[in-house]
PDB file with SEQRES, HELIX, SHEET and CRYST1 records, atoms N, CA, C and O in Angstrom:
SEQRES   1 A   83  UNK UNK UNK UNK UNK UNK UNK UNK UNK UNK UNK UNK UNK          
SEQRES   2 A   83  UNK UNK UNK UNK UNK UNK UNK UNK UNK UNK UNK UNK UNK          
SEQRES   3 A   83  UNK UNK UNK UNK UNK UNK UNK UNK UNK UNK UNK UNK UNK          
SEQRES   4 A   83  UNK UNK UNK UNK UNK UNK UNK UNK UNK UNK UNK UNK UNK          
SEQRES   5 A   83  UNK UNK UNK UNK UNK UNK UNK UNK UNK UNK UNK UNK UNK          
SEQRES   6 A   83  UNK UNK UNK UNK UNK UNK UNK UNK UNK UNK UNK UNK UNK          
SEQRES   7 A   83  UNK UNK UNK UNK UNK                                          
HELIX    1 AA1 UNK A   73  UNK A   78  1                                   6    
SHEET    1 AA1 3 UNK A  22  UNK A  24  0                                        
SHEET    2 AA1 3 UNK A  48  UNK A  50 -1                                        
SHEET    3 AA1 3 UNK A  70  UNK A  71 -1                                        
SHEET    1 AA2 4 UNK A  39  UNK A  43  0                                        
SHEET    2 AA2 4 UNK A  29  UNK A  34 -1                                        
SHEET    3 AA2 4 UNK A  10  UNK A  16 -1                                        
SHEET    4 AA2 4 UNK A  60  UNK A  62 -1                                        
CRYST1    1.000    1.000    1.000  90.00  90.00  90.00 P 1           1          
ATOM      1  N   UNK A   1     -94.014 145.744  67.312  1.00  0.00           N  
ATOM      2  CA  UNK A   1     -92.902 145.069  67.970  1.00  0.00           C  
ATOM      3  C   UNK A   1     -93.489 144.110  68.996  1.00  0.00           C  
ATOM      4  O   UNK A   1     -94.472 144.421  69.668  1.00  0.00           O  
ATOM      5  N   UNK A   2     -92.899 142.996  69.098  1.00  0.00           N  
ATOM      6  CA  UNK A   2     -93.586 142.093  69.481  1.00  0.00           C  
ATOM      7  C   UNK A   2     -93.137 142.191  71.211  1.00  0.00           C  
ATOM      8  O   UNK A   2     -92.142 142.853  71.508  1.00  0.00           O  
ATOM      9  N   UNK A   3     -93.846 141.573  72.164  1.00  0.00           N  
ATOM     10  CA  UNK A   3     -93.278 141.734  73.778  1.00  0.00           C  
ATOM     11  C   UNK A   3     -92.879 140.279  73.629  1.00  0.00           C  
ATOM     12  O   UNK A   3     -93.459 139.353  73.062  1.00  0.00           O  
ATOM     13  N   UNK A   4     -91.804 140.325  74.252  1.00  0.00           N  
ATOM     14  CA  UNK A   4     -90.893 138.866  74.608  1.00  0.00           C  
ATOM     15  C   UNK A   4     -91.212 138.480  75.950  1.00  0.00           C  
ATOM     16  O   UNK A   4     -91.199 137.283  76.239  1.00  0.00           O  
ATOM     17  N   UNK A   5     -91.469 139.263  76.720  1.00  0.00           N  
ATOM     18  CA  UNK A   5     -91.527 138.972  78.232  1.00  0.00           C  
ATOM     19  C   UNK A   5     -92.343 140.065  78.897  1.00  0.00           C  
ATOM     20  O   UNK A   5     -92.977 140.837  78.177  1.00  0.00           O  
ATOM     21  N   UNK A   6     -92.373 140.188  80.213  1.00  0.00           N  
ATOM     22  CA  UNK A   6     -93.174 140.753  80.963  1.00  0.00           C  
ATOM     23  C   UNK A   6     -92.552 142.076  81.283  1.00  0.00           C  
ATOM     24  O   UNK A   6     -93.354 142.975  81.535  1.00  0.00           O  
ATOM     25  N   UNK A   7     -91.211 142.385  81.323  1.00  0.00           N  
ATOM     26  CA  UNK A   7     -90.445 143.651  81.545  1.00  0.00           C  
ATOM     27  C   UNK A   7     -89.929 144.608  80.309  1.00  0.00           C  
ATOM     28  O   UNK A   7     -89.368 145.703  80.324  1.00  0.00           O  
ATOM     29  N   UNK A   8     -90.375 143.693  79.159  1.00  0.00           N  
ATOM     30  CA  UNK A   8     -89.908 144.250  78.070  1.00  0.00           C  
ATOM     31  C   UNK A   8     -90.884 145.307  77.072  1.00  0.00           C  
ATOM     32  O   UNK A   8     -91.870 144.981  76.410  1.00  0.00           O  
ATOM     33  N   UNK A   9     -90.233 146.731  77.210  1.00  0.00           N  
ATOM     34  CA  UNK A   9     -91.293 147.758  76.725  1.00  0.00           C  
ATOM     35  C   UNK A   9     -90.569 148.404  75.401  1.00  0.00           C  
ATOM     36  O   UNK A   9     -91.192 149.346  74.911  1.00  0.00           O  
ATOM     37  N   UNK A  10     -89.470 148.074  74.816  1.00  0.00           N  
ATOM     38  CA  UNK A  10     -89.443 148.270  73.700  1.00  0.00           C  
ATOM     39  C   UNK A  10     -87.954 147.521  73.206  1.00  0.00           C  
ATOM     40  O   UNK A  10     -87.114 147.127  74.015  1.00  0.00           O  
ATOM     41  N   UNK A  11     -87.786 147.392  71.394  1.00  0.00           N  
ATOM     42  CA  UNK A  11     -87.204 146.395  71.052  1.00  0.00           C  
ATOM     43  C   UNK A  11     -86.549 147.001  69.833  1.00  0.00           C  
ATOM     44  O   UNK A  11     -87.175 147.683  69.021  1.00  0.00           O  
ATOM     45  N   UNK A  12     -85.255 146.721  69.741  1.00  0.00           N  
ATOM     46  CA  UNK A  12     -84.759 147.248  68.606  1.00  0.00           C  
ATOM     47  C   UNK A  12     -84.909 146.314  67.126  1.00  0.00           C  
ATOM     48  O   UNK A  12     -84.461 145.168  67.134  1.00  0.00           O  
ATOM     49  N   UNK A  13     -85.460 146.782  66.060  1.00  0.00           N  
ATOM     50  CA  UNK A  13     -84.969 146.437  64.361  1.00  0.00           C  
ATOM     51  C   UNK A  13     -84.188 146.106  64.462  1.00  0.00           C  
ATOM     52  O   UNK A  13     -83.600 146.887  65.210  1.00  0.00           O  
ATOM     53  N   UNK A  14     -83.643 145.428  64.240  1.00  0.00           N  
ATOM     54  CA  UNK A  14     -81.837 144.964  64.286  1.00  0.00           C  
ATOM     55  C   UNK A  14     -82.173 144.420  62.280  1.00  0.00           C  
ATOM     56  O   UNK A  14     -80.982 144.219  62.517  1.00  0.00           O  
ATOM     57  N   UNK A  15     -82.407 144.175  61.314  1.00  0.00           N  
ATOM     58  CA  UNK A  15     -82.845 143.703  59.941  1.00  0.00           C  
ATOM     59  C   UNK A  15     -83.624 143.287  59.724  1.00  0.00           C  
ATOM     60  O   UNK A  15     -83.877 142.322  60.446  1.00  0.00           O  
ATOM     61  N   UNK A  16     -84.574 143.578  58.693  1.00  0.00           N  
ATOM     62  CA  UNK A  16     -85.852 143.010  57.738  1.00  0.00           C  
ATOM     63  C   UNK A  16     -85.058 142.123  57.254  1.00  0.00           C  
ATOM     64  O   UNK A  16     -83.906 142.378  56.905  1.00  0.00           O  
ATOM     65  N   UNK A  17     -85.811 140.543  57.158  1.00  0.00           N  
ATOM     66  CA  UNK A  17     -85.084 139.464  56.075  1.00  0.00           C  
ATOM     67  C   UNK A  17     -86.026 139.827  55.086  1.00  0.00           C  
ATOM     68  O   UNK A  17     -85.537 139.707  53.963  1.00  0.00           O  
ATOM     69  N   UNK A  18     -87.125 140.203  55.085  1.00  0.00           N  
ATOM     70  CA  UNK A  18     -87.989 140.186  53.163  1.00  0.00           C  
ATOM     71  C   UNK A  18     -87.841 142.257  53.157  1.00  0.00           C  
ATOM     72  O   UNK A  18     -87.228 143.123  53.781  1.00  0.00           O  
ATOM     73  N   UNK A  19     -88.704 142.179  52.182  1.00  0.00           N  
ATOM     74  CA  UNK A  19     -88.950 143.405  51.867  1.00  0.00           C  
ATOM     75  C   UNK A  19     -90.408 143.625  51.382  1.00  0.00           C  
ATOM     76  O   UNK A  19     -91.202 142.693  51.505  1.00  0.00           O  
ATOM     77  N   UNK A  20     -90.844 144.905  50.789  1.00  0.00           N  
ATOM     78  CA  UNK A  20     -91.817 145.310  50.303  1.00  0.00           C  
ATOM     79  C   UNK A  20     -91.631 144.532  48.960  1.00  0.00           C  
ATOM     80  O   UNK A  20     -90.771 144.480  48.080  1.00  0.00           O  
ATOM     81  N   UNK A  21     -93.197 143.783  49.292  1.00  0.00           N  
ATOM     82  CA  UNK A  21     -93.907 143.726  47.920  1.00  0.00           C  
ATOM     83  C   UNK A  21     -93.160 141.354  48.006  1.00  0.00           C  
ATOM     84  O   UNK A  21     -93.273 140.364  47.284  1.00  0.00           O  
ATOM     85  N   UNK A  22     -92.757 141.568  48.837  1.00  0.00           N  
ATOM     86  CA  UNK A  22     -91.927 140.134  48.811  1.00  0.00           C  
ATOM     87  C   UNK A  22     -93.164 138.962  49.674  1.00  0.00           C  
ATOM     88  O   UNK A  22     -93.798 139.138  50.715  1.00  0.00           O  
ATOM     89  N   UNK A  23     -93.129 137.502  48.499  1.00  0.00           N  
ATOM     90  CA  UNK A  23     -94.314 137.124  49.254  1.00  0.00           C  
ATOM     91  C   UNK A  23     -94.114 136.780  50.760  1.00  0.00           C  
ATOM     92  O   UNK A  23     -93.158 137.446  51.158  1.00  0.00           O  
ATOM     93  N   UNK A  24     -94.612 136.034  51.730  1.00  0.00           N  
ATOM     94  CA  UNK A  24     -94.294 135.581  53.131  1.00  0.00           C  
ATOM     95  C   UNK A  24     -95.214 134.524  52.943  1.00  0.00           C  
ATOM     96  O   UNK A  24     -96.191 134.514  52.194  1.00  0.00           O  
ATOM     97  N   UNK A  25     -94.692 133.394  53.907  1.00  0.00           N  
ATOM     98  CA  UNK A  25     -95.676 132.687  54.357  1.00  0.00           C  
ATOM     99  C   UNK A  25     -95.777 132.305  55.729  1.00  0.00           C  
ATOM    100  O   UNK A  25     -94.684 131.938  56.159  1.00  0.00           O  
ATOM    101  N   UNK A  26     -96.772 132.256  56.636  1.00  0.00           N  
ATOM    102  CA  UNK A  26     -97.029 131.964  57.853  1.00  0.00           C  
ATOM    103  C   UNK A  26     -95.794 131.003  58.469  1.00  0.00           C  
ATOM    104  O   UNK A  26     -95.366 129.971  57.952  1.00  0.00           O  
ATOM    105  N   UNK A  27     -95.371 131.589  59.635  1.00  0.00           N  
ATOM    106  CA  UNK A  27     -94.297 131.347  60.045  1.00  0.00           C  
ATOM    107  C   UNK A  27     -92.450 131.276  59.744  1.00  0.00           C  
ATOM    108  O   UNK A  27     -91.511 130.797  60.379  1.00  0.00           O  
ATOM    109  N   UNK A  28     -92.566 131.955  58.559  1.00  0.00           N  
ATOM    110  CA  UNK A  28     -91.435 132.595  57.869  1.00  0.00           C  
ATOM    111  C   UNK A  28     -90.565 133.535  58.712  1.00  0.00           C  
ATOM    112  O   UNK A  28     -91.254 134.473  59.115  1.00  0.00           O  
ATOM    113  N   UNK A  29     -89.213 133.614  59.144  1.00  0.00           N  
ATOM    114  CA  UNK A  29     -88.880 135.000  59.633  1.00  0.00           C  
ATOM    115  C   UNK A  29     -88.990 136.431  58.592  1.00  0.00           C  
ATOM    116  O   UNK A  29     -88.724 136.729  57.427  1.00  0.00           O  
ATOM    117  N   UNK A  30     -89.459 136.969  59.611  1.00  0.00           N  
ATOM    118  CA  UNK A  30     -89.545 138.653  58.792  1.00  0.00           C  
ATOM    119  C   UNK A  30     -88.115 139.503  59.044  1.00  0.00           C  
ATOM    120  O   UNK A  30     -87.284 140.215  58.480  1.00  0.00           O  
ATOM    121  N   UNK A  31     -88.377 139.044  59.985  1.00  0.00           N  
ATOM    122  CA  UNK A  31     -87.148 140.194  60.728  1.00  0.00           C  
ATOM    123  C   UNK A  31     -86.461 140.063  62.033  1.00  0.00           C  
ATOM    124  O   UNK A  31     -87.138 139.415  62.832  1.00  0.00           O  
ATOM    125  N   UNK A  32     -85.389 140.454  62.471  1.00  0.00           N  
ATOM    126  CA  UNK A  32     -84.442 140.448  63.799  1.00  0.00           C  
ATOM    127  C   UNK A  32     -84.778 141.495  64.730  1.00  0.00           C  
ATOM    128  O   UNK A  32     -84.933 142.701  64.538  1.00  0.00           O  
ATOM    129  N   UNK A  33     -84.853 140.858  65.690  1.00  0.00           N  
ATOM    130  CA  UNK A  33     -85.316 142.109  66.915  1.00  0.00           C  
ATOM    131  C   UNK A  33     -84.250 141.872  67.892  1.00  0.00           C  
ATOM    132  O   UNK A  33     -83.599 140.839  68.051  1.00  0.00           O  
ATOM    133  N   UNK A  34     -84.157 143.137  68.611  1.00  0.00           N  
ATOM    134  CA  UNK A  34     -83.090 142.836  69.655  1.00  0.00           C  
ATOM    135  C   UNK A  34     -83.500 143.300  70.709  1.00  0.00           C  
ATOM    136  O   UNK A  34     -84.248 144.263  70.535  1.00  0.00           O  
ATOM    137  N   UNK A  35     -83.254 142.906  72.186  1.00  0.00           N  
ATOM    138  CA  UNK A  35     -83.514 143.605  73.143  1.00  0.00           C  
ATOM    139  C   UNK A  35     -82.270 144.233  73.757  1.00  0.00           C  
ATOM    140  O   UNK A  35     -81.311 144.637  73.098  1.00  0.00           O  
ATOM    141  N   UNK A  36     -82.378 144.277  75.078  1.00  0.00           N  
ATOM    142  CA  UNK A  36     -81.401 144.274  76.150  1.00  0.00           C  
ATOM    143  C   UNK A  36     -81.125 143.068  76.819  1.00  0.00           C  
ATOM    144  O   UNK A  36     -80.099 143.008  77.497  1.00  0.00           O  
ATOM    145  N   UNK A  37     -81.678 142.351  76.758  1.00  0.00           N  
ATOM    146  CA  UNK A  37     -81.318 140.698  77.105  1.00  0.00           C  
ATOM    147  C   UNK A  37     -81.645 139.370  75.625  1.00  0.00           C  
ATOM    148  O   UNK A  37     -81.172 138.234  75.614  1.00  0.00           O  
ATOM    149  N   UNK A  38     -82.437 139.899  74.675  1.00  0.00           N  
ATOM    150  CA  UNK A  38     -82.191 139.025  74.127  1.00  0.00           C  
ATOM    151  C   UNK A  38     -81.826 138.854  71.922  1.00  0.00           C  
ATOM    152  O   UNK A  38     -82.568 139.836  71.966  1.00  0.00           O  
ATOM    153  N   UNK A  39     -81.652 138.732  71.164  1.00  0.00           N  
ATOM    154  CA  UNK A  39     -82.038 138.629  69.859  1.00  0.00           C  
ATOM    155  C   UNK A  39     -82.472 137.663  69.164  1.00  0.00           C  
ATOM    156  O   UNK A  39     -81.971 136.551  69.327  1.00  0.00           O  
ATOM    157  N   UNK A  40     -83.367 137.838  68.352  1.00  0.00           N  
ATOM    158  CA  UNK A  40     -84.147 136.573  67.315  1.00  0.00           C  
ATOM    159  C   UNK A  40     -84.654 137.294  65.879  1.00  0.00           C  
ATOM    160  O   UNK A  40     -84.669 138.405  65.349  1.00  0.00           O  
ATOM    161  N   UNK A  41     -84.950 136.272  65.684  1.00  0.00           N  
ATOM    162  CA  UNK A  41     -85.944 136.081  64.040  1.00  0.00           C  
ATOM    163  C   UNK A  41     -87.575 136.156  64.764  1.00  0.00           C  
ATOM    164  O   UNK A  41     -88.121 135.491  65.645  1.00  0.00           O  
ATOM    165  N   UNK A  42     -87.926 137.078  64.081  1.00  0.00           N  
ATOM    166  CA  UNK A  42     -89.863 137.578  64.598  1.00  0.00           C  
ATOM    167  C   UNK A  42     -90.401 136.565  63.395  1.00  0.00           C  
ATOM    168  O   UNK A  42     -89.685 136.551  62.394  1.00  0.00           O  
ATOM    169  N   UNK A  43     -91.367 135.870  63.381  1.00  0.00           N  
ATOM    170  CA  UNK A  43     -91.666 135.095  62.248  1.00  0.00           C  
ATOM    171  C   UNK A  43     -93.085 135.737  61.838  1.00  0.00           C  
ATOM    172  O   UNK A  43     -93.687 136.464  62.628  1.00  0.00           O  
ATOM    173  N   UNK A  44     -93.541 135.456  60.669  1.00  0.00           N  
ATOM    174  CA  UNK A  44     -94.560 135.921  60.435  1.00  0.00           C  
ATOM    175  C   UNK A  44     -96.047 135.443  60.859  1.00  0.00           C  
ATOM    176  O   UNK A  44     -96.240 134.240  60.680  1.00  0.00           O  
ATOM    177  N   UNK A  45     -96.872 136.004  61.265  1.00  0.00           N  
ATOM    178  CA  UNK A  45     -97.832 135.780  61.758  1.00  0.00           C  
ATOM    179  C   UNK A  45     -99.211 135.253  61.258  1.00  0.00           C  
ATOM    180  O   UNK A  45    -100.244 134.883  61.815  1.00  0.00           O  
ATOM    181  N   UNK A  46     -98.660 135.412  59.589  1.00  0.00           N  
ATOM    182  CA  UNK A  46     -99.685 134.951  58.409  1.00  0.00           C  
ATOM    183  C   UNK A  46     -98.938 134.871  57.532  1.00  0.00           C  
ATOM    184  O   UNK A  46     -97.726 135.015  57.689  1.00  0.00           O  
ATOM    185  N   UNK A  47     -99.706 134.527  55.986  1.00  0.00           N  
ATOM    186  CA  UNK A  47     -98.853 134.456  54.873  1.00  0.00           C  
ATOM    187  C   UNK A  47     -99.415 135.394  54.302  1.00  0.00           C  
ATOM    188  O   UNK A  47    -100.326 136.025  54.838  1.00  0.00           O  
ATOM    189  N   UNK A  48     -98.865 135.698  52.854  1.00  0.00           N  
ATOM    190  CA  UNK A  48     -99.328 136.905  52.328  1.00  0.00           C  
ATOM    191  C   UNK A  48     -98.417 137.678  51.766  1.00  0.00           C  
ATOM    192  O   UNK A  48     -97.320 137.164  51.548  1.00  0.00           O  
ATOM    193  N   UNK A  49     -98.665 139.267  51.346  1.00  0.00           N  
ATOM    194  CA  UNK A  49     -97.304 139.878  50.881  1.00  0.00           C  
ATOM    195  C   UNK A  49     -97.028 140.790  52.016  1.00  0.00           C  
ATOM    196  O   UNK A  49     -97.887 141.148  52.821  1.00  0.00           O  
ATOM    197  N   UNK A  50     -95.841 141.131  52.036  1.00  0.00           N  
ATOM    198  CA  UNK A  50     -95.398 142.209  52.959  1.00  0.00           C  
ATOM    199  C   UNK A  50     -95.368 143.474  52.409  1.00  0.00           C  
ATOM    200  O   UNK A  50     -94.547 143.699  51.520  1.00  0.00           O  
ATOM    201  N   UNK A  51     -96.260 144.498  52.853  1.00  0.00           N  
ATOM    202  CA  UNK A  51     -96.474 145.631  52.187  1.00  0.00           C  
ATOM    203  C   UNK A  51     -95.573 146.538  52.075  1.00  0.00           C  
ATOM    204  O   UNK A  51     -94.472 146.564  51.524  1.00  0.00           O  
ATOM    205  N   UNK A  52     -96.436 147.598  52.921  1.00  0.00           N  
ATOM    206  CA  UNK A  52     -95.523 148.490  53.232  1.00  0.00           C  
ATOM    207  C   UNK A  52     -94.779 148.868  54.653  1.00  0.00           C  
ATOM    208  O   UNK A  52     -95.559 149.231  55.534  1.00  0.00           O  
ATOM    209  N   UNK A  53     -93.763 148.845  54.908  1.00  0.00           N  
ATOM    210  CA  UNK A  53     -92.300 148.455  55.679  1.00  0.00           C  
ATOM    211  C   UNK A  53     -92.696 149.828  56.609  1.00  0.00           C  
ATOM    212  O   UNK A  53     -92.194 150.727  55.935  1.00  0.00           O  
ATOM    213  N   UNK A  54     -93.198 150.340  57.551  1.00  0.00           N  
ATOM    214  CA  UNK A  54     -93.494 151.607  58.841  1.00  0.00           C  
ATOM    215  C   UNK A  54     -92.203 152.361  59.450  1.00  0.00           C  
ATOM    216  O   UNK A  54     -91.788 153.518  59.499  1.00  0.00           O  
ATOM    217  N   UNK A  55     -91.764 151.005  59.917  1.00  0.00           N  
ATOM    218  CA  UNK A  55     -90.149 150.898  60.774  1.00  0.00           C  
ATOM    219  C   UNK A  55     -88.839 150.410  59.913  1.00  0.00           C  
ATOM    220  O   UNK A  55     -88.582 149.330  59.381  1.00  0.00           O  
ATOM    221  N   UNK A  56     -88.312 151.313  59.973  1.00  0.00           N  
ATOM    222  CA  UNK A  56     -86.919 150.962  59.231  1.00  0.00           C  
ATOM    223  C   UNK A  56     -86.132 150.218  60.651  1.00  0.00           C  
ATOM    224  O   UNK A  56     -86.288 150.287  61.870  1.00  0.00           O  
ATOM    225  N   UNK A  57     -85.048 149.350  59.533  1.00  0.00           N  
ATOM    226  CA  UNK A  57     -84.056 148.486  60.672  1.00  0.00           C  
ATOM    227  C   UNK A  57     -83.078 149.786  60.716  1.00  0.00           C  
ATOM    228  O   UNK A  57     -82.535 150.587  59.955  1.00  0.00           O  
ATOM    229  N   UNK A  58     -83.233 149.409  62.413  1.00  0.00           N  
ATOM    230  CA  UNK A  58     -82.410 150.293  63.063  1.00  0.00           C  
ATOM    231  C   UNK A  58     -82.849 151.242  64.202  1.00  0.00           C  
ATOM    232  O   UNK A  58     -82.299 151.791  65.156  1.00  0.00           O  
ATOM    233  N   UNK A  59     -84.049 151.185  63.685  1.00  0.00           N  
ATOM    234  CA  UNK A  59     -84.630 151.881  64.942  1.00  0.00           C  
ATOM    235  C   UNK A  59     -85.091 151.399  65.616  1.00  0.00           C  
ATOM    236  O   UNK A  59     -85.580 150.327  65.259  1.00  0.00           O  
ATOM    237  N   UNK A  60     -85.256 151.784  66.915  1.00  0.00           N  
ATOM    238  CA  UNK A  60     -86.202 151.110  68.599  1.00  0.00           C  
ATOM    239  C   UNK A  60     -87.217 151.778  68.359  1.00  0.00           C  
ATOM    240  O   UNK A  60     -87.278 152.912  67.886  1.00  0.00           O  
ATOM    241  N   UNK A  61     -88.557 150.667  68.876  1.00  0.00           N  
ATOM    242  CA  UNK A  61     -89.654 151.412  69.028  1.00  0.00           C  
ATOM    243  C   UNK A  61     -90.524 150.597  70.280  1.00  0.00           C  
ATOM    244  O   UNK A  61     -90.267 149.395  70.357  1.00  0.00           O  
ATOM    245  N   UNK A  62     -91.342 151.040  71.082  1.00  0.00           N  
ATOM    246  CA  UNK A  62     -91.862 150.698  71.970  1.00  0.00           C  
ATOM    247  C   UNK A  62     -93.021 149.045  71.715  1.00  0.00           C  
ATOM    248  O   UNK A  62     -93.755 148.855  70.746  1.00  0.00           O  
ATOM    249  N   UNK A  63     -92.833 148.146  72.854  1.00  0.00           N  
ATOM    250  CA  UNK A  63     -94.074 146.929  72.038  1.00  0.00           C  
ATOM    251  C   UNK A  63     -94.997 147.338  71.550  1.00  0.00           C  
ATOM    252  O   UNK A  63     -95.479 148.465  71.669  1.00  0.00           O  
ATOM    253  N   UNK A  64     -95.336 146.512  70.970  1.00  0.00           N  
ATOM    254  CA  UNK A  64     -96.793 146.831  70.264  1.00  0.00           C  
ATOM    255  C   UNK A  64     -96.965 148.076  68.993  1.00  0.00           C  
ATOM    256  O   UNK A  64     -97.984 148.549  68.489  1.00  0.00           O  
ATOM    257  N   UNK A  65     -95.798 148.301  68.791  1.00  0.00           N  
ATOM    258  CA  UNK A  65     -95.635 149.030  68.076  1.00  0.00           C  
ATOM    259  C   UNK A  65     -95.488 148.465  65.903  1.00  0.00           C  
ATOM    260  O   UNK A  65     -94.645 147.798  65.303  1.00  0.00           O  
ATOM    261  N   UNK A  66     -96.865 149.234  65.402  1.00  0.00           N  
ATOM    262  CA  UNK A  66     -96.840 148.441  64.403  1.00  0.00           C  
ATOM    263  C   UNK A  66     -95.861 148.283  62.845  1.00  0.00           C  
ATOM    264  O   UNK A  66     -96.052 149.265  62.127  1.00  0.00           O  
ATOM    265  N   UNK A  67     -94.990 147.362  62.299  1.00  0.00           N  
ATOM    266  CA  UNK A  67     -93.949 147.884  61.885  1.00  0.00           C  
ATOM    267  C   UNK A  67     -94.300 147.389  60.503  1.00  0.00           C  
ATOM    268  O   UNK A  67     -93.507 147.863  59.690  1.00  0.00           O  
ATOM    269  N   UNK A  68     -95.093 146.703  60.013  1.00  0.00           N  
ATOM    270  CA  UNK A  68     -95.505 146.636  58.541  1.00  0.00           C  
ATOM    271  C   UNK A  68     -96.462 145.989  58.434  1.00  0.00           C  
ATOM    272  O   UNK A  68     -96.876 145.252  59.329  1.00  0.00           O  
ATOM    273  N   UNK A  69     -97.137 146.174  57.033  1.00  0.00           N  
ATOM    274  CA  UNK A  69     -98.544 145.559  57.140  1.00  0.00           C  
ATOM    275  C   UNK A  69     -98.391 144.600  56.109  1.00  0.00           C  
ATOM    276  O   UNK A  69     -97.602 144.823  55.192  1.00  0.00           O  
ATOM    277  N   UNK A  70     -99.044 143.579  56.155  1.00  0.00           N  
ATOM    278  CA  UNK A  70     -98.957 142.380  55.653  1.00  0.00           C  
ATOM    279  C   UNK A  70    -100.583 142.404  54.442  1.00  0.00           C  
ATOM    280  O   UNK A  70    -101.536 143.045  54.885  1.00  0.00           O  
ATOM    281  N   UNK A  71    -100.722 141.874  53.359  1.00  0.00           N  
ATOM    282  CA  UNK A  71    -101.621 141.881  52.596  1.00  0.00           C  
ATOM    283  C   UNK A  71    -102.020 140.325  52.041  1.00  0.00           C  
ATOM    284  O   UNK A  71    -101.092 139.562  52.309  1.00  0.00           O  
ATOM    285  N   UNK A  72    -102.742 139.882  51.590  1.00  0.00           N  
ATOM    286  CA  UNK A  72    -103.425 138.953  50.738  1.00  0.00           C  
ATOM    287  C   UNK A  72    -102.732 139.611  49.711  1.00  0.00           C  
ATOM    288  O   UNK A  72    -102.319 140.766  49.607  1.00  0.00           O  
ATOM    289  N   UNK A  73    -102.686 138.446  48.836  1.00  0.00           N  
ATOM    290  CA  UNK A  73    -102.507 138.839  47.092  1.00  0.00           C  
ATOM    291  C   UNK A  73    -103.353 139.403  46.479  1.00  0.00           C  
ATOM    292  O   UNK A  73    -103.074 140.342  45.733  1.00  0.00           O  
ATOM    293  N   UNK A  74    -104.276 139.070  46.610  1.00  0.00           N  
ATOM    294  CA  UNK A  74    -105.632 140.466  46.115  1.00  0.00           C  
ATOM    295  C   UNK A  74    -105.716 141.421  46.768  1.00  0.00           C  
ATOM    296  O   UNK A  74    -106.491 142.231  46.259  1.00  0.00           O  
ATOM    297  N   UNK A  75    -105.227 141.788  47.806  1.00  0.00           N  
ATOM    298  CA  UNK A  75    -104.978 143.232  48.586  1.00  0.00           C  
ATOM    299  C   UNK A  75    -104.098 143.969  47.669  1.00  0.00           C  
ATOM    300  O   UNK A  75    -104.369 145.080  47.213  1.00  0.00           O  
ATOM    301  N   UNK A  76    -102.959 143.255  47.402  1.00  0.00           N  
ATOM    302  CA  UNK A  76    -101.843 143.908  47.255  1.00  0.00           C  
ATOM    303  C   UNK A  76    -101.999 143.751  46.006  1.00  0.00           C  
ATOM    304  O   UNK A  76    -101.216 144.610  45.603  1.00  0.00           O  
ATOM    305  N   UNK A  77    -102.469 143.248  45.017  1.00  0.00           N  
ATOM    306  CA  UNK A  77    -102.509 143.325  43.680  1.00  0.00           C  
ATOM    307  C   UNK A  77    -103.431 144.960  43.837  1.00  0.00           C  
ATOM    308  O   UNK A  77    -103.055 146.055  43.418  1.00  0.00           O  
ATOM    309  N   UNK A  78    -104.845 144.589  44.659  1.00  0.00           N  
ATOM    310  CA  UNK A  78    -105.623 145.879  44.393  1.00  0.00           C  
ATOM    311  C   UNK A  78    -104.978 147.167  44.438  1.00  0.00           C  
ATOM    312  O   UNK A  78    -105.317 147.852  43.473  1.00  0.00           O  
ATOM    313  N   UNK A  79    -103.980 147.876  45.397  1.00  0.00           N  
ATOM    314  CA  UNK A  79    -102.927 148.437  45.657  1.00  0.00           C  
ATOM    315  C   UNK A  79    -102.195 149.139  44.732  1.00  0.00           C  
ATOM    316  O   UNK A  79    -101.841 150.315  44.811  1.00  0.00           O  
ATOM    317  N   UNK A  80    -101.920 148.087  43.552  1.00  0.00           N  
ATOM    318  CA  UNK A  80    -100.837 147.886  42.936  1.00  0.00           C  
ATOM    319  C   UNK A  80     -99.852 147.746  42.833  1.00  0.00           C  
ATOM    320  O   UNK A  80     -99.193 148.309  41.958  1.00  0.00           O  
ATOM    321  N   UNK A  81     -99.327 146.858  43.776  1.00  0.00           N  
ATOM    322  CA  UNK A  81     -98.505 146.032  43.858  1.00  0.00           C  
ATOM    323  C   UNK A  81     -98.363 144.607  42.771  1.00  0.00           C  
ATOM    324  O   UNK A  81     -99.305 144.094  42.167  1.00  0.00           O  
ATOM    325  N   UNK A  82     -97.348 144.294  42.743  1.00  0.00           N  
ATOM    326  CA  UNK A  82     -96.831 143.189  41.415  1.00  0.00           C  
ATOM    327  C   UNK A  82     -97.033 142.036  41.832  1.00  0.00           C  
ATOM    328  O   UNK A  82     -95.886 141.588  41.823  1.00  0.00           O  
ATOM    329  N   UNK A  83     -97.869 140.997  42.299  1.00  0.00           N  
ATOM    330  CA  UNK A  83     -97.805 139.313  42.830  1.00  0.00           C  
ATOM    331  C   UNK A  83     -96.609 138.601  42.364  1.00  0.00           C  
ATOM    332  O   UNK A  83     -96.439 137.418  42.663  1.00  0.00           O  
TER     333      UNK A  83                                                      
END                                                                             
């Protein structure tokens, strides 16, 4: 979960826009976060596939908290996952 600001120690899922196994590309939104003061689109931080999903939408979890892992296409092919 990403920190928005300096007071902010944890952030709600509010929806995944992709899913597992769905490609991404660098700067794509992934997903909606919400705080107590604010909501957005988290964009992606690379391109690649989106693996496997940690945090379901809906739950709060503290910053820095890691909510899916992102792969290369040869990661995720190795895996077995579908490109």
């Amino acid at each position: 979960m990403p920190k928005w600001g300096v007071t902010m120690e944890e952030g709600l899922l509010r929806e995944w826009l992709k899913q597992s196994g769905d490609r991404v590309v660098e700067g794509e939104p992934l997903f909606v976060a919400e705080t107590d003061k604010a909501e957005g689109e988290v964009e992606s931080p690379g391109g690649g596939v989106l693996g496997e999903i940690l945090v379901a939408a809906g739950v709060t979890v503290p910053t820095g908290t890691l909510l899916a892992r992102l792969y290369s296409a040869e990661e995720w092919r190795g895996r077995g996952g579908a490109s």
